[in-house]
mmCIF file of the C-alpha atoms, coordinates in Angstrom:
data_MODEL
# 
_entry.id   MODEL 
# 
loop_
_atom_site.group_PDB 
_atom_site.id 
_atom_site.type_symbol 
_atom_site.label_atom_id 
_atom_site.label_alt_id 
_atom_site.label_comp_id 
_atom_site.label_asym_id 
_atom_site.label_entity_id 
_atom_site.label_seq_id 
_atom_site.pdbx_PDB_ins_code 
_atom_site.Cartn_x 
_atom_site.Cartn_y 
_atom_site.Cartn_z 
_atom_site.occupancy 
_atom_site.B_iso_or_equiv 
_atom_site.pdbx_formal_charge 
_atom_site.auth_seq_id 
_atom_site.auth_comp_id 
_atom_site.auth_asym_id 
_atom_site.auth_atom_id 
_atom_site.pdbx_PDB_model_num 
ATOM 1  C CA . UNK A 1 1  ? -58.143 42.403 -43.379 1.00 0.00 ? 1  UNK A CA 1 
ATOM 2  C CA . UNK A 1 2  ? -61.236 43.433 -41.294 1.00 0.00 ? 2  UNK A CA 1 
ATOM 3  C CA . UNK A 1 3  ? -59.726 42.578 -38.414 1.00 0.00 ? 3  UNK A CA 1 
ATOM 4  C CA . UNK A 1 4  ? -56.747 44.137 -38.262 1.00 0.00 ? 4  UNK A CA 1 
ATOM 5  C CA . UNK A 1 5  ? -58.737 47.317 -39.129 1.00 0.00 ? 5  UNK A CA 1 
ATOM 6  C CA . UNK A 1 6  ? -60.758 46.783 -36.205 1.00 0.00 ? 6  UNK A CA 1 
ATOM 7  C CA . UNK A 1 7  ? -58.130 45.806 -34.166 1.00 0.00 ? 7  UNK A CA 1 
ATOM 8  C CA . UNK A 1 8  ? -56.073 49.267 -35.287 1.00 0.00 ? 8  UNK A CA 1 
ATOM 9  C CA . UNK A 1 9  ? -59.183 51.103 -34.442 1.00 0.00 ? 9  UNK A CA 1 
ATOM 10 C CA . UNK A 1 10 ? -59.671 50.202 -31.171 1.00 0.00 ? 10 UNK A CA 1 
ATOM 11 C CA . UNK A 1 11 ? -56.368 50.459 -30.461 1.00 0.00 ? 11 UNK A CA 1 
ATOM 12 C CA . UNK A 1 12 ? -56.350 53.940 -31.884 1.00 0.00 ? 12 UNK A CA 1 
ATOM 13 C CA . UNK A 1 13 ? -59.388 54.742 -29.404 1.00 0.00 ? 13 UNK A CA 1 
ATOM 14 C CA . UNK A 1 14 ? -57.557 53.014 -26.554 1.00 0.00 ? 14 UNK A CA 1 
ATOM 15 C CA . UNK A 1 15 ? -54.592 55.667 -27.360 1.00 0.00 ? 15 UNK A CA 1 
ATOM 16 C CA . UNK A 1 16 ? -56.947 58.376 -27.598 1.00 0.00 ? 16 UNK A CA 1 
ATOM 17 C CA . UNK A 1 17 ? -58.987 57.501 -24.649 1.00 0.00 ? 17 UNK A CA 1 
ATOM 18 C CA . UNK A 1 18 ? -56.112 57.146 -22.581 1.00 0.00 ? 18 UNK A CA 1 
ATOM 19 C CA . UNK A 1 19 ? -54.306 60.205 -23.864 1.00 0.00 ? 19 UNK A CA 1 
ATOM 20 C CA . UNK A 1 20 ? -57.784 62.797 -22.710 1.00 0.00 ? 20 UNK A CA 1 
ATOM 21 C CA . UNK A 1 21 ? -57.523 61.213 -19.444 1.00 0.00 ? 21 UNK A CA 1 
ATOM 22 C CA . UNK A 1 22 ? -53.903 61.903 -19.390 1.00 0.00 ? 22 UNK A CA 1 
ATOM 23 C CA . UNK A 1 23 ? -54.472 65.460 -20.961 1.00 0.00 ? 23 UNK A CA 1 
ATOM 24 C CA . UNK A 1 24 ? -57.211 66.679 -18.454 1.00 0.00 ? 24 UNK A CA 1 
ATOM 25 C CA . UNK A 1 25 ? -55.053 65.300 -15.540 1.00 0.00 ? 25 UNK A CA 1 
ATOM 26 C CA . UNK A 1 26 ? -51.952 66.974 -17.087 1.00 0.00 ? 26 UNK A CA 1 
ATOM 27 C CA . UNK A 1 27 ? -53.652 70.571 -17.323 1.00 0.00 ? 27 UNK A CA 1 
ATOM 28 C CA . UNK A 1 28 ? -55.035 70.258 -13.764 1.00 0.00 ? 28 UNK A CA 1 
ATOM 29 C CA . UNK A 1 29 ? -51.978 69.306 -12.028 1.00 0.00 ? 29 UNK A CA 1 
ATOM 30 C CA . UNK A 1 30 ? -49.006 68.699 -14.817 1.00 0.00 ? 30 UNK A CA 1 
ATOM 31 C CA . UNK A 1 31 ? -48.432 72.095 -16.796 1.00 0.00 ? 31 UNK A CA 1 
ATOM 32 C CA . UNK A 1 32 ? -47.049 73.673 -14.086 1.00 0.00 ? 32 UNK A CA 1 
ATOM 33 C CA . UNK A 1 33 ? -44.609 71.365 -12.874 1.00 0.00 ? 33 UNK A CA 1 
ATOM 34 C CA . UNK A 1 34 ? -43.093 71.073 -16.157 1.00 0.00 ? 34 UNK A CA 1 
ATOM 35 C CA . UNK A 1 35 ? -43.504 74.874 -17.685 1.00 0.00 ? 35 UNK A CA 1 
ATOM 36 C CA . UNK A 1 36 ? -42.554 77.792 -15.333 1.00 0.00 ? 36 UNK A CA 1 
ATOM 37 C CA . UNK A 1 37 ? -44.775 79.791 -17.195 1.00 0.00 ? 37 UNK A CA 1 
ATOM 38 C CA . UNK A 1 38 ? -47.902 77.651 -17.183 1.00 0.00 ? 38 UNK A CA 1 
ATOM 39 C CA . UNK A 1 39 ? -48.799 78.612 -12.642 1.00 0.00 ? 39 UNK A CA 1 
ATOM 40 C CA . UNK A 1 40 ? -52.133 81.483 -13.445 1.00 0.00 ? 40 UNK A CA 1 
ATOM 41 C CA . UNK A 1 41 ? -52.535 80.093 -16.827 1.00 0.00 ? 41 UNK A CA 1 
ATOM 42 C CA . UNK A 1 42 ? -56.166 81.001 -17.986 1.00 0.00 ? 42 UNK A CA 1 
ATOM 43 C CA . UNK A 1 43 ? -58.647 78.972 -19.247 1.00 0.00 ? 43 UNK A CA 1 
ATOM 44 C CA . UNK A 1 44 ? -58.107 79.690 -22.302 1.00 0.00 ? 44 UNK A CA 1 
ATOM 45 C CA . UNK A 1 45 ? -54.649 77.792 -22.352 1.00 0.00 ? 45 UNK A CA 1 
ATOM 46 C CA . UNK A 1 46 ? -55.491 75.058 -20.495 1.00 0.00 ? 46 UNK A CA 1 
ATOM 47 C CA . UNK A 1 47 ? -58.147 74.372 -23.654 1.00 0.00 ? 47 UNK A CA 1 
ATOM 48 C CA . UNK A 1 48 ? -55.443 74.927 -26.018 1.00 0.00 ? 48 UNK A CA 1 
ATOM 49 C CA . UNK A 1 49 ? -53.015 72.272 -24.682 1.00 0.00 ? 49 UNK A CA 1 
ATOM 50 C CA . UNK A 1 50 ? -55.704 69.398 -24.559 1.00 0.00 ? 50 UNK A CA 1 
ATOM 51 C CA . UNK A 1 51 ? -55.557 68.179 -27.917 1.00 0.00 ? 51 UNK A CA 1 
ATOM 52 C CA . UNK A 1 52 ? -51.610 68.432 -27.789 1.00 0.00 ? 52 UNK A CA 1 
ATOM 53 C CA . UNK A 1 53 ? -51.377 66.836 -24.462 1.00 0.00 ? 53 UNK A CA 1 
ATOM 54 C CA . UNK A 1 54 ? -53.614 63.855 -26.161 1.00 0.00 ? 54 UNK A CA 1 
ATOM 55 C CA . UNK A 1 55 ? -52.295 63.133 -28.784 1.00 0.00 ? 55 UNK A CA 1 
ATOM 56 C CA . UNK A 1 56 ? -48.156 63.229 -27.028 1.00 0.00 ? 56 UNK A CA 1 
ATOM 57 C CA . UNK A 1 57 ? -49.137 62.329 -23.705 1.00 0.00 ? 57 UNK A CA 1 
ATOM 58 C CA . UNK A 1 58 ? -46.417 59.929 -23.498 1.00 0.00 ? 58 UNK A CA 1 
ATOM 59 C CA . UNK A 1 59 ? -43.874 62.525 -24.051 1.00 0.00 ? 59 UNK A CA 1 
ATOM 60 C CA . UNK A 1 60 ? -45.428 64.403 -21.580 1.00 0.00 ? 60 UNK A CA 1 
ATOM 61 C CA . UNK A 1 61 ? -45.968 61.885 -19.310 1.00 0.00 ? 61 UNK A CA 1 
ATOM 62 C CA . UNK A 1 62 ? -42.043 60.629 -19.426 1.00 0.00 ? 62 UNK A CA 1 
ATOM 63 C CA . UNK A 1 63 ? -40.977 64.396 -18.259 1.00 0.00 ? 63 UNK A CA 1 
ATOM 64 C CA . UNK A 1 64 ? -43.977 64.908 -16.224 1.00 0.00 ? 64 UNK A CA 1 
ATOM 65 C CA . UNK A 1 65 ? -42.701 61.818 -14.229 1.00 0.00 ? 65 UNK A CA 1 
ATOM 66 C CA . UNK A 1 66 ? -39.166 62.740 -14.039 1.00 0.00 ? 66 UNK A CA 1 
ATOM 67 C CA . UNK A 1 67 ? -39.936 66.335 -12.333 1.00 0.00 ? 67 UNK A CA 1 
ATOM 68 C CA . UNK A 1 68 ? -38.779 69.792 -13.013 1.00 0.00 ? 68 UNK A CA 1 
ATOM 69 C CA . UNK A 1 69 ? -35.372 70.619 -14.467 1.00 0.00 ? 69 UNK A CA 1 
ATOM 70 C CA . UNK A 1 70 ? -34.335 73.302 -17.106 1.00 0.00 ? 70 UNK A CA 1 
ATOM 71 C CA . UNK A 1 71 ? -35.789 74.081 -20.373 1.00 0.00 ? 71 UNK A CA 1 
ATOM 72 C CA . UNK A 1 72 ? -34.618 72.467 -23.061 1.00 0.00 ? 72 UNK A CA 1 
ATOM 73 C CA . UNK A 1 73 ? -32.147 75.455 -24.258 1.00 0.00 ? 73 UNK A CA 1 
ATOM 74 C CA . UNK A 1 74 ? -31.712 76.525 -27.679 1.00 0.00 ? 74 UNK A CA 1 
ATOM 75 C CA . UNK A 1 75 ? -28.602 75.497 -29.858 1.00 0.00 ? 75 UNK A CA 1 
ATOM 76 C CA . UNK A 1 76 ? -27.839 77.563 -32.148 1.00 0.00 ? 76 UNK A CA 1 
ATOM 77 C CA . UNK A 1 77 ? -24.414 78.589 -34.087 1.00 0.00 ? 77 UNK A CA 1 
ATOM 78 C CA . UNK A 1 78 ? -24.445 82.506 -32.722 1.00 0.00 ? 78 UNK A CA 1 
ATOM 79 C CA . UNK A 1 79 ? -25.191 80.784 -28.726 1.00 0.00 ? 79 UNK A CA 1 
ATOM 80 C CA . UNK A 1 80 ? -22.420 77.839 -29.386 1.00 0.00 ? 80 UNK A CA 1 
ATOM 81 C CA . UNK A 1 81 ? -19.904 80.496 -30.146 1.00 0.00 ? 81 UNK A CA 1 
ATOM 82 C CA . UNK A 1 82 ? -20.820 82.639 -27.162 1.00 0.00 ? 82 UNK A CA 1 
ATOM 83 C CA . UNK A 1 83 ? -20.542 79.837 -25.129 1.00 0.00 ? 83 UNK A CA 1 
ATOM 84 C CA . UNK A 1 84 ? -17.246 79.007 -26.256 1.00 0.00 ? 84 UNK A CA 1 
ATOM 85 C CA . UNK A 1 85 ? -16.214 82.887 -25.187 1.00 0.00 ? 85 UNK A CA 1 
ATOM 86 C CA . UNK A 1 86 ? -16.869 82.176 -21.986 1.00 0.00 ? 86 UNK A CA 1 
# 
């Protein structure tokens, strides 16, 4: 049983380890390729999104990697019906 404790926890470190390297590369160069908001961003922000951008940086990293598109738009029953107007 010890092991596979140990053997969860350093995997768990490897993840997290791995994940603030992403996260401090993804602030620096990422957020902006992916969020049209994120170009000027202060500090501030940038500081916010580590954690996040550790703990999902394989998310991120998937649409990092396949480059700027749209947002993800919302779906909701009062924009499916206006879409059907049109």
């Amino acid at each position: 049983m010890t092991a596979a404790v140990h053997i969860f926890v350093w995997a768990f470190t490897a993840y997290l380890a791995a994940g603030f390297v992403f996260a401090v590369l993804f602030v620096i160069f990422g957020a902006q390729r992916i969020d049209s908001q994120a170009p000027g961003s202060t500090l501030g922000f940038r500081a916010i999104v580590i954690p996040g951008a550790t703990a999902l940086w394989p998310l991120l990293l998937a649409r990092w990697t396949r480059g700027v598109g749209d947002p993800p738009g919302e779906r909701n029953a009062h924009r499916n019906s206006s879409l059907r107007e049109v």
